[in-house]
N, C-alpha and C positions, 0 to 999 in steps of 0.2 A: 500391379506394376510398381517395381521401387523405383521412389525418387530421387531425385539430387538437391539433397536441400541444404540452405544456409541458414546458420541460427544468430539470431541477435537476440543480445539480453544481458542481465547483470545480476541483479539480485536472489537471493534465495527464492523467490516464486518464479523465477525462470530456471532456477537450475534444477527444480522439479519435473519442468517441462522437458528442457531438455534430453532428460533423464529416459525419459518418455520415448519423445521420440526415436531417439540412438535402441531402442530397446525393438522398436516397432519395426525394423525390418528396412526400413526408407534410410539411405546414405548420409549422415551428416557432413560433409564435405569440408565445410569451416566454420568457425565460429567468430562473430563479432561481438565483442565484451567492451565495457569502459575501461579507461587505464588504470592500473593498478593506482590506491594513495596511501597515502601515511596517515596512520591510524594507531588509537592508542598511547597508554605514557611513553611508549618508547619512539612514538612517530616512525615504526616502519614501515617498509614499504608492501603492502598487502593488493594482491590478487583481488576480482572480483570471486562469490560463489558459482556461477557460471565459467569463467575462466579457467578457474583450480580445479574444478568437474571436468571440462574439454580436454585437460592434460595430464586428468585420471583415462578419461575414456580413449586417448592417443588421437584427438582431434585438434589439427593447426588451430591456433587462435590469433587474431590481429586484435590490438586495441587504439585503433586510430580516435586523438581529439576530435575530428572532424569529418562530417561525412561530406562536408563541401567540397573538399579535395578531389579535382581530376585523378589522381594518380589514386584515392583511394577509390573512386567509379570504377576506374577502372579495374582492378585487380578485382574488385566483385563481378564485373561482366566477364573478368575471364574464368569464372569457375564451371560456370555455364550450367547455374544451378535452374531447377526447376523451379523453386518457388523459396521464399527466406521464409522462416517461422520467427514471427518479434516477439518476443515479454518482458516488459519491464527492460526497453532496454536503455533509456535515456536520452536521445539523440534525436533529431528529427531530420527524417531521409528527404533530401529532394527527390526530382521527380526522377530524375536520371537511377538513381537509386532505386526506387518503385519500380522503374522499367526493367530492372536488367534481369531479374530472374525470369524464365520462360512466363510463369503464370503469376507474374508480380511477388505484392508483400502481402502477407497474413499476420495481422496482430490477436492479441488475446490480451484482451480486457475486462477489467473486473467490476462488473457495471452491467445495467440493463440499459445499453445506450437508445436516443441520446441522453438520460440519465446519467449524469456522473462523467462529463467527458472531461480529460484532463490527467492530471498528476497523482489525485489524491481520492478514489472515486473510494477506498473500505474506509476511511476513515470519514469522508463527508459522508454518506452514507448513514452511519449510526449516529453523528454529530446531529444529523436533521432529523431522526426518530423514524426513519425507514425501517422498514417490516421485511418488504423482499429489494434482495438483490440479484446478482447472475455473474456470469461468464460467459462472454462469449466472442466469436472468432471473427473477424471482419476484414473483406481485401480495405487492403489502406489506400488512403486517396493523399492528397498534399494538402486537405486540410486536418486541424484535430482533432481524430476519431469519428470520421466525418462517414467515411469509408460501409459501404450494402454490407449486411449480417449473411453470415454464411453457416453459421451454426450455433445455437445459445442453449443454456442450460440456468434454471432458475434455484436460487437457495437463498432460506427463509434467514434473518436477523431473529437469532431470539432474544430474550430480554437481558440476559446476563451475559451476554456476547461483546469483547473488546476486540479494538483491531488485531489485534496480536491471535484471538481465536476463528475470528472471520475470515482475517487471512491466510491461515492455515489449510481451514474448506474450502474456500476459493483457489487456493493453489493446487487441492489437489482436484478436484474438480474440472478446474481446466487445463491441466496437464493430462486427465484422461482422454478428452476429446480429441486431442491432434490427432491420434489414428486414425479415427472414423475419421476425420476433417480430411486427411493427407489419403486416407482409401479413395473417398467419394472425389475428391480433386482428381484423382488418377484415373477414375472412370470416368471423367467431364460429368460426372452427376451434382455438382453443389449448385443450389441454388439460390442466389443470390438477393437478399429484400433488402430493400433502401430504406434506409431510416425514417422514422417519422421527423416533420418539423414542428411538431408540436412538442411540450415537455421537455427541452434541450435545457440544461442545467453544465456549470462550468464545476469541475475539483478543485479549484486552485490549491497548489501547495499552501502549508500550514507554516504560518507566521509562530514566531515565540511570544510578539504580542497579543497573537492571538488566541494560541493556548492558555494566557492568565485567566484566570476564574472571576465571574463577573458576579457576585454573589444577590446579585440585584436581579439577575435572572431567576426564573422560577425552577424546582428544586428537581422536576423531570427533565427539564431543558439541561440542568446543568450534567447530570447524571447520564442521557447520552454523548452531553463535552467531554466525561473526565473518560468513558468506556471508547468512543472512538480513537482519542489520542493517548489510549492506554497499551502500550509500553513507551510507544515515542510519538511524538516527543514530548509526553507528559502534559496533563492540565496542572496548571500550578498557580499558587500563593503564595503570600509571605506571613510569616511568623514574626511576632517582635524579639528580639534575643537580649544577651546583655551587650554583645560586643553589634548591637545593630540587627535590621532586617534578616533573615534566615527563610530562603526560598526552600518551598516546600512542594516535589512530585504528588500530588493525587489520581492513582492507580485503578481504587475503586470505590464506587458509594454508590448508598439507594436513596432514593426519594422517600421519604418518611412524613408523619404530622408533624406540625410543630410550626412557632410563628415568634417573629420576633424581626429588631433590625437587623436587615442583609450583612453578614458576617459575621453574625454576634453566636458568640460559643455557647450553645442552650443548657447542655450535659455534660456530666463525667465520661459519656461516652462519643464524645466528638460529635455530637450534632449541632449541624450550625443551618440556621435560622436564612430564610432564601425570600430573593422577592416576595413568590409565594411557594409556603412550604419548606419543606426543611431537608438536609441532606448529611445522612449519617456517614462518616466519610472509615473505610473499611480498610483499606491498604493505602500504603505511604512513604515515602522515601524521602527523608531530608539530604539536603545539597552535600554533596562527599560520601554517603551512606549507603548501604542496603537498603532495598524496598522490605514491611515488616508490615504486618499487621497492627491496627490501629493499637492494641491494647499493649504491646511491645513498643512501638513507639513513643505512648507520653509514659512508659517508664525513662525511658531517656530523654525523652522530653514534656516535661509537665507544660499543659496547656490549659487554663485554670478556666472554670464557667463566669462569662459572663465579659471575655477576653473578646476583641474583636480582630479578625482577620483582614488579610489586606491583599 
């Protein structure tokens, strides 16, 4: 049986999904996106990738600030959608909102919940030296991520894995599931498990203070810092320059031997010296620049041995 369904979402790993479902046979009816913002040296005004998708696919899109709004309740209870499919959509539904589709809200989340609940579950993830992670699909309650599993699928962190390649398998991964999800929904077959209360862990979004590099940390810890927040929002330092500090992206590095004071530059080859251990640091992007491999780097920027980082 096809459904009537409504999509919330914003980001490029939802407009995978969406992709998906529109493809799957089940009616997209409307889409809920964030508001377009200004983006860019020119500050225009840009579209989410969800939203730009909906109006390739010739699906209405609303991008209401708030779902607080009676009047935007309402126009979702008049779609008289069977169930919303959420990803990644930023906004947090009251309950009124939960209620209005026939079979509720279904989110998909990138997490072995309660593992990882929150904002930021691929990039906390590799930040804490996790091995496996998942996908997977849960009706939503009004707390969050609180909401019974109704379908998960597990995949492994390998060791050279940054958010940028984790969340790639993860988006598509969980864009393959709505079918089976949204099949099994239509025959009342999903079967719903309640989360454990044990093992509950928060993502909190990522601070820029917290992205700085603490070279006092040991040189595995720091290595899945620089690979979870690798593309954005970068783990980063600073370099001394002539005209002052010179903040500096770190994209990727490995953990290596090597001993010395925390930030002290040991080699020719960018390895710098870690609470314990040491951290040869491989791709890099100074502030205004292209990201480049380390060895193209200190041709434009000599970093001399025995220089301390900051």
């Amino acid at each position: 049986m096809s459904l009537r369904v409504v999509f919330m979402g914003t980001p490029d790993f939802a407009a995978r999904s969406l992709a998906e479902i529109a493809a799957s046979g089940h009616q997209v009816v409307h889409v809920y996106s964030q508001p377009p913002r200004r983006r860019g040296r020119g500050q225009s005004e840009q579209k989410t990738p969800v939203h730009q998708l909906a109006e390739v696919l010739g699906i209405p899109v609303s991008t209401p600030q708030s779902f607080r709004s009676q009047e935007v309740i309402d126009h979702l209870a008049s779609l008289e959608a069977d169930v919303a499919a959420v990803v990644a959509y930023g906004q947090i539904l009251p309950q009124a909102a939960l209620d209005a589709p026939r079979y509720g809200c279904l989110n998909l989340h990138a997490s072995l919940l309660p593992r990882w609940r929150g904002a930021a579950p691929i990039q906390r993830a590799i930040m804490a030296g996790d091995t496996l992670t998942g996908v997977q699909i849960q009706q939503m309650e009004a707390g969050l991520d609180t909401g019974p599993i109704l379908l998960s699928e597990t995949v492994p962190i390998e060791a050279n894995d940054t958010a940028s390649t984790l969340h790639d398998r993860l988006m598509e991964t969980g864009a393959l599931m709505w079918s089976r999800t949204l099949s099994a929904l239509s025959r009342g077959s999903l079967e719903p498990v309640p989360q454990s209360a044990e093992g509950v862990t928060y993502a909190r979004k990522i601070s820029s203070d917290e992205a700085r590099i603490d070279w006092s940390r040991s040189a595995s810890e720091l290595s899945c810092h620089v690979r979870g927040l690798s593309p954005f929002p970068g783990a980063w330092f600073q370099l001394a320059g002539e005209k002052g500090p010179v903040r500096v992206k770190l994209l990727m590095a490995e953990a290596v031997d090597g001993s010395g004071d925390p930030g002290r530059v040991l080699d020719e080859d960018l390895t710098i010296a870690c609470g314990e251990g040491a951290l040869r640091l491989v791709r890099l992007q100074r502030e205004g620049k292209g990201a480049m491999m380390a060895e193209d780097f200190l041709r434009g920027t000599p970093v001399a041995v025995g220089a301390e980082l900051d």
